[in-house]
N, C-alpha and C positions, 0 to 999 in steps of 0.2 A: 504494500500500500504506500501511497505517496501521501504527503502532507494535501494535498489541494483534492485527495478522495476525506477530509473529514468536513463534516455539515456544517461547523464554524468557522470554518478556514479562511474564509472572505471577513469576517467579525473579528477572530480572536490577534490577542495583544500577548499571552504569554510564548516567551521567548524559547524556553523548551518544549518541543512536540514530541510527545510521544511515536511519532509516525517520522522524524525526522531522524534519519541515518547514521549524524553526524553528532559528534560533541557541540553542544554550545552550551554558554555563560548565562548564566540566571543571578543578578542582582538583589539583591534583598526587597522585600515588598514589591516584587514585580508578581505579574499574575499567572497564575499555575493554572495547568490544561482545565478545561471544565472536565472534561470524561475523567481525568485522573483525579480531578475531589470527587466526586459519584461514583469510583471505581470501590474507594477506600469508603465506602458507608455502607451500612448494615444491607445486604440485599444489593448495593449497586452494580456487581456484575450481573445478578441476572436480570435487573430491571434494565440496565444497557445490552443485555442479549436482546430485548425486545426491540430494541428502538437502533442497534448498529449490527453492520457486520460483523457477522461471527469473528473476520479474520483483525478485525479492527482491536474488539477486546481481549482477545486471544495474545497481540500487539499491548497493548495496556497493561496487561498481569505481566508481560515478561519483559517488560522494561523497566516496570515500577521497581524492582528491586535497585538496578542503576541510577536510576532518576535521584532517589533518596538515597544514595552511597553518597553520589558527586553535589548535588545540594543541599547540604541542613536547614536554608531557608525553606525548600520545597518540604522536606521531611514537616520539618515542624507545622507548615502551612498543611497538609495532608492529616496530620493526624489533630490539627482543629478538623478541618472539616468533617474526618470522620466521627465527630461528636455531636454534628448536626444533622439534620433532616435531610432529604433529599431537593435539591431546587429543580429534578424532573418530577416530581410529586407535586408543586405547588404550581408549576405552572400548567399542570393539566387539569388541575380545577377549576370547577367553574368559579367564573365570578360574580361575585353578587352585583346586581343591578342598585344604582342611586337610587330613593325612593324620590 
């Protein structure tokens, strides 16, 4: 898979991709993959089986371990996230209407 097969690849600002081949530098408070915080929460690989290519999160679980060796900002950013909810769960809610 290439970087420009993921759904926010046109949007996304974080500088490490999972899907990306190569080494790169991640900065402190820069922003980390979205699939890779929903990877690390309760249930997010198979709620991303639903919604991505098999070969995409298959890609996600066997990178994560590198991702989190070479940055301790990503680590640390990753394992807040996994203490959160999931943000594919709230945005498939519906929303309430203004009265």
């Amino acid at each position: 898979m290439k970087m420009t097969d993921c759904p926010k690849f046109e949007k996304c600002n974080a500088p490490v991709c999972p899907l990306h081949d190569g080494h790169t530098t991640h900065l402190k408070g820069e922003p980390v993959c979205f699939y890779l915080r929903e990877y690390v929460k309760q249930g997010g690989k198979a709620k991303l089986r639903g919604v991505l290519p098999g070969e995409m999160v298959d890609r996600l679980g066997k990178v994560l371990p590198e991702v989190v060796a070479r940055h301790s900002d990503i680590n640390k950013q990753l394992k807040q996230s996994a203490l959160t909810g999931s943000k594919m769960d709230a945005l498939s809610k519906p929303r309430r209407e203004a009265a």
